[in-house]
C-alpha positions in Angstrom: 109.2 101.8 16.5 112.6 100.4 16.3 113.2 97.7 19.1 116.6 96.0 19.2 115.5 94.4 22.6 112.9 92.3 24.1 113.0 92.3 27.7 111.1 89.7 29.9 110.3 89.7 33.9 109.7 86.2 34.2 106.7 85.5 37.3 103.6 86.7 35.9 105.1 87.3 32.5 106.5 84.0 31.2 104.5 82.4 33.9 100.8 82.9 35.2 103.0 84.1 38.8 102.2 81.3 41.3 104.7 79.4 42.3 104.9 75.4 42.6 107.4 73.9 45.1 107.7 70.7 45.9 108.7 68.8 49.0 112.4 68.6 48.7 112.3 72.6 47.7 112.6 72.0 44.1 110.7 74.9 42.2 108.6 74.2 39.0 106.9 76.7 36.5 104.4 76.5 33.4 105.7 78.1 30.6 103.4 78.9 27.1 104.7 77.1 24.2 103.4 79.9 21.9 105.3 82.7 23.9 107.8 80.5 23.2 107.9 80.4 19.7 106.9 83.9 19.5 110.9 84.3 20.9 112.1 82.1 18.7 110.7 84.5 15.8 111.7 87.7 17.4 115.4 86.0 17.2 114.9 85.1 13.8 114.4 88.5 12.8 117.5 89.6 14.7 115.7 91.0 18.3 117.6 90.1 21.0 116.2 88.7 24.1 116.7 89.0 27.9 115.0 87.6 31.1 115.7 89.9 34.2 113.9 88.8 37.1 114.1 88.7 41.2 113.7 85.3 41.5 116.3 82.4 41.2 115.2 79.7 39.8 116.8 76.1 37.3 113.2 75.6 35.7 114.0 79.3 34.2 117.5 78.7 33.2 116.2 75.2 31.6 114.1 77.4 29.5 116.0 80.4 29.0 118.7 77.7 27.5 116.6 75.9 25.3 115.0 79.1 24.1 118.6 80.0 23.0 117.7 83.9 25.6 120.5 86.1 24.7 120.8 87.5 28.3 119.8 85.7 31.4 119.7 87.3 35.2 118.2 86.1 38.0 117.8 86.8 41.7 118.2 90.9 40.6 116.5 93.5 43.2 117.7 96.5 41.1 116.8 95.9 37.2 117.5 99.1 35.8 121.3 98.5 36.6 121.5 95.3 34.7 119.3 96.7 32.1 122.2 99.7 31.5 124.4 97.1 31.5 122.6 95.1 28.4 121.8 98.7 26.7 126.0 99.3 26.7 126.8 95.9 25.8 124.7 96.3 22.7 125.2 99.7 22.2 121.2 100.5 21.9 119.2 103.5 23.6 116.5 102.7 25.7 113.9 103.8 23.6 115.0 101.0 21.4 113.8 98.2 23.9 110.7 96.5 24.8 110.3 95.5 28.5 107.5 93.2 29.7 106.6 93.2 33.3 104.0 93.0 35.7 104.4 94.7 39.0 106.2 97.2 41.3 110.0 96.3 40.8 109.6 96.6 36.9 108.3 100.4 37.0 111.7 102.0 37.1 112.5 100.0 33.6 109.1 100.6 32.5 109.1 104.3 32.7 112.6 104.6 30.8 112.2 102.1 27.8 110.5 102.8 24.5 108.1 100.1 24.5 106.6 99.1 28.0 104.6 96.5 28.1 102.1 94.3 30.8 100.4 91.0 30.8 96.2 91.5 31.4 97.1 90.8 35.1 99.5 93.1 35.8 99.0 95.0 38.9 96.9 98.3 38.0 99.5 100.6 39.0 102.1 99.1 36.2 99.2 99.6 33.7 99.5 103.1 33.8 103.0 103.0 33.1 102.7 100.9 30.0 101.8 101.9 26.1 100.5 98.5 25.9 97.9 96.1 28.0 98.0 92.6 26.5 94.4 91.6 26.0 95.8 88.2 27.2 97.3 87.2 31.2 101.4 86.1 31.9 102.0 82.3 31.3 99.0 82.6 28.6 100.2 84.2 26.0 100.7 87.7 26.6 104.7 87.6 25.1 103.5 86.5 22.2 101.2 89.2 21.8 103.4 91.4 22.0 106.4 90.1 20.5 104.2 89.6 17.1 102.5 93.6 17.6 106.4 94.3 17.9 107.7 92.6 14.6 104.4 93.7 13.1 105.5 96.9 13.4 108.7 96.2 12.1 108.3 93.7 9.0 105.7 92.3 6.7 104.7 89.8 9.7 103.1 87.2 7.2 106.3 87.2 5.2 109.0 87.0 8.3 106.7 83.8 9.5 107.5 82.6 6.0 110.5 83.1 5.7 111.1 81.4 9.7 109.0 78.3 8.1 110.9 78.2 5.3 114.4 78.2 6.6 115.5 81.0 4.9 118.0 84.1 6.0 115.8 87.4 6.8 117.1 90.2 5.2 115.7 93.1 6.9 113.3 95.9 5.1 
């Protein structure tokens, strides 16, 4: 496995799906901390990182900005397009992305990348689509699953996290 990407769907991926909105229509979601950091690592080792998801929404450009996401897209009905569009800009293959979703409108991306991926509480249909099942639901951890089964893969995981705590430059195996 050679990812050069990490793509996220962001309801019921990031987030445990529902949807909190307040009386003046402002939107709010929970985001995991650990996913979180589990991004910051996949950075650190030079994975780049994009959110593509249907809905439009400040609470996930709040995030996606502190986060430092290297690609942001929302309100997007037809993925695959913006996916092609990330894939040229980089310069990568499919098979050299990870793509995270949960439902329906992420099967065209997860039957093309090389490394599909669902939260526990994916809808069952996506499940067959995927190589991996996250023992662990969206908004509680499921990104950082992956993500770390990812740079597993990739590096000696126990010496990346050092090197991340430590500050230093990763130079890659």
């Amino acid at each position: 496995m050679s990812i050069k990407l990490i793509v996220l769907d962001v309801d019921g991926v990031l987030t445990d799906g529902k949807l909190f909105i307040g009386s003046d229509g402002t939107e709010y979601k929970a985001f995991n901390t650990q996913d979180g950091m589990g991004i910051s690592l996949a950075r650190y080792a030079g994975i780049k990182i994009a959110i593509i998801t249907g809905r439009v929404s400040s609470a996930v450009s709040k995030r996606a900005k502190e986060l430092n996401i290297d690609y942001v897209y929302q309100g997007i009905n037809h993925k695959i397009e913006v996916l092609e569009k990330i894939a040229e800009d980089m310069k990568i293959n499919f098979s050299e992305i990870c793509y995270i979703g949960d439902d329906i409108n992420d099967l065209p991306i997860l039957k093309v990348v090389g490394y599909p991926a669902c939260p526990l509480n994916a809808v069952s249909i996506v499940k067959q689509y995927v190589e991996k099942v996250s023992m662990y639901n969206g908004g509680d951890g499921a990104v950082r699953e992956i993500i770390d089964e990812v740079l597993s893969q990739q590096y000696d995981f126990y010496s990346l996290v050092e090197s991340y705590l430590d500050g230093k430059q990763l130079i890659k195996q």
